[in-house]
Each structure stands twice: as structure tokens, then as C-alpha cells.
C-alpha positions as CSV (number, residue, x, y, z in Angstrom):
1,X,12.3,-13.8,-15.4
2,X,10.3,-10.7,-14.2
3,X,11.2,-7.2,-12.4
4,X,11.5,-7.7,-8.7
5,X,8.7,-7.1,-6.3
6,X,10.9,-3.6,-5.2
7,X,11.0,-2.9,-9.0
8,X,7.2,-3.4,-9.4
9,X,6.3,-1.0,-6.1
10,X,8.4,1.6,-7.7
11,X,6.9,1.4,-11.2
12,X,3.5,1.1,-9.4
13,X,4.0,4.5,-7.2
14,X,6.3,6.3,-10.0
15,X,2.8,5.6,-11.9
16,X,0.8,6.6,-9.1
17,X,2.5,10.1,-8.4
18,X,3.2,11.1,-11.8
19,X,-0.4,10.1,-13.5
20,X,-2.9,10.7,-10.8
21,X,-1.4,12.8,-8.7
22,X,-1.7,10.5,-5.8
23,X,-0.9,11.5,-2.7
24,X,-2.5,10.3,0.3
25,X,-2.6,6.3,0.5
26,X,-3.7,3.3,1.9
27,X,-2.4,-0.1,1.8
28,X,-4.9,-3.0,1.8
29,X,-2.3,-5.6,2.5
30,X,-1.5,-9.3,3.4
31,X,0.3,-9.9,6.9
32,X,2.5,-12.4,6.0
33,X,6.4,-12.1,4.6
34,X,5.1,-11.4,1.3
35,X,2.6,-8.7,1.7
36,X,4.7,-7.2,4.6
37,X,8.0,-7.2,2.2
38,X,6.1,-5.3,-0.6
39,X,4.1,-2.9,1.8
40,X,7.8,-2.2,3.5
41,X,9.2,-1.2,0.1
42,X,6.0,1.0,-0.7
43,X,6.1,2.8,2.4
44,X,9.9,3.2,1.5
45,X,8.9,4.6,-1.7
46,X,6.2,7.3,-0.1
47,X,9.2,8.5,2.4
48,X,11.4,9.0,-0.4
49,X,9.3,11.6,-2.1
50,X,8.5,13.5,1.5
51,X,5.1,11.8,2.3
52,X,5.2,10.1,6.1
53,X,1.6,9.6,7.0
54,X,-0.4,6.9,5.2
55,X,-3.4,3.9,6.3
56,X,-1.9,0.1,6.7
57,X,-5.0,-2.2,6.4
58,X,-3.7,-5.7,7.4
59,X,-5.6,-9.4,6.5
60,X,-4.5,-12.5,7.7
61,X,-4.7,-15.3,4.4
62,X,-7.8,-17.3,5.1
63,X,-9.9,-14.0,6.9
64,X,-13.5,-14.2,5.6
65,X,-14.6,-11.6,7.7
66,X,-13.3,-8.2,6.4
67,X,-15.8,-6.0,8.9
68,X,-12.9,-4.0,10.7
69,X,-11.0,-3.5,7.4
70,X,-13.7,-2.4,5.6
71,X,-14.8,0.3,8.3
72,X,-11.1,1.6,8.3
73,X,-11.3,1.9,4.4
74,X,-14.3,3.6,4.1
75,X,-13.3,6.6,7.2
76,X,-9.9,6.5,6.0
77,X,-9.3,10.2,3.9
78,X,-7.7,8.7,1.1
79,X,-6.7,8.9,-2.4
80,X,-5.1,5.9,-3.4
């Protein structure tokens, strides 16, 4: 038995905030009910300490062309 996904993303952006500082974000993320569940919960996370604005990157499982998501990574003004 392990910490649920929700648990995880808050660990993961407690770590984030307090550690680095982090503050600007994208999420590189799978569009299925998996990746969508966990990017739901992060974005849930980011509203809870007052941040509203951050970069979803979707891929669809099986994508071997990752053009378009690599162009929005690299213009996106990020931090994490």
C-alpha cells in the first residue's frame, strides 16, 4: 500500500514551494484519466496557495512526435 496519487502531488508541490521556491509551472502531462486525475489535483494544489496561471502540455500515449509540445516548453516562461 502506497500514498494516493492526491497525496503524492501534494508532497511533490509542498516540496516544490518550500525547497526551490517554485512558482511558475508547467505540466507535461498524459491526456488520459490518469494523467488528467493527477494534473487536476496539481492544479488544485497551485490555486490553493494563490497561484492561477500555469502551462498544460498534453500527449496522447503512443505520440512519437512531440514537435508542438516541445515548442510550447521551450517559449513557455517557466520555472518548474
Amino acid at each position: 500500500f502506497g500514498p494516493s496519487y492526491e497525496d503524492e502531488v501534494e508532497i511533490l508541490m509542498n516540496y516544490l514551494f518550500t525547497e526551490y521556491g517554485a512558482r511558475k509551472f508547467l505540466f507535461f502531462y498524459q491526456n488520459d484519466a490518469y494523467g488528467i486525475g493527477l494534473l487536476n489535483e496539481a492544479h488544485k494544489q497551485l490555486k490553493a496557495r494563490g497561484i492561477t496561471e500555469w502551462v498544460d502540455v498534453p500527449y496522447v500515449r503512443g505520440e512519437t512526435n512531440f514537435k508542438k509540445q516541445a515548442d510550447t516548453i521551450k517559449n513557455a516562461q517557466i520555472d518548474t
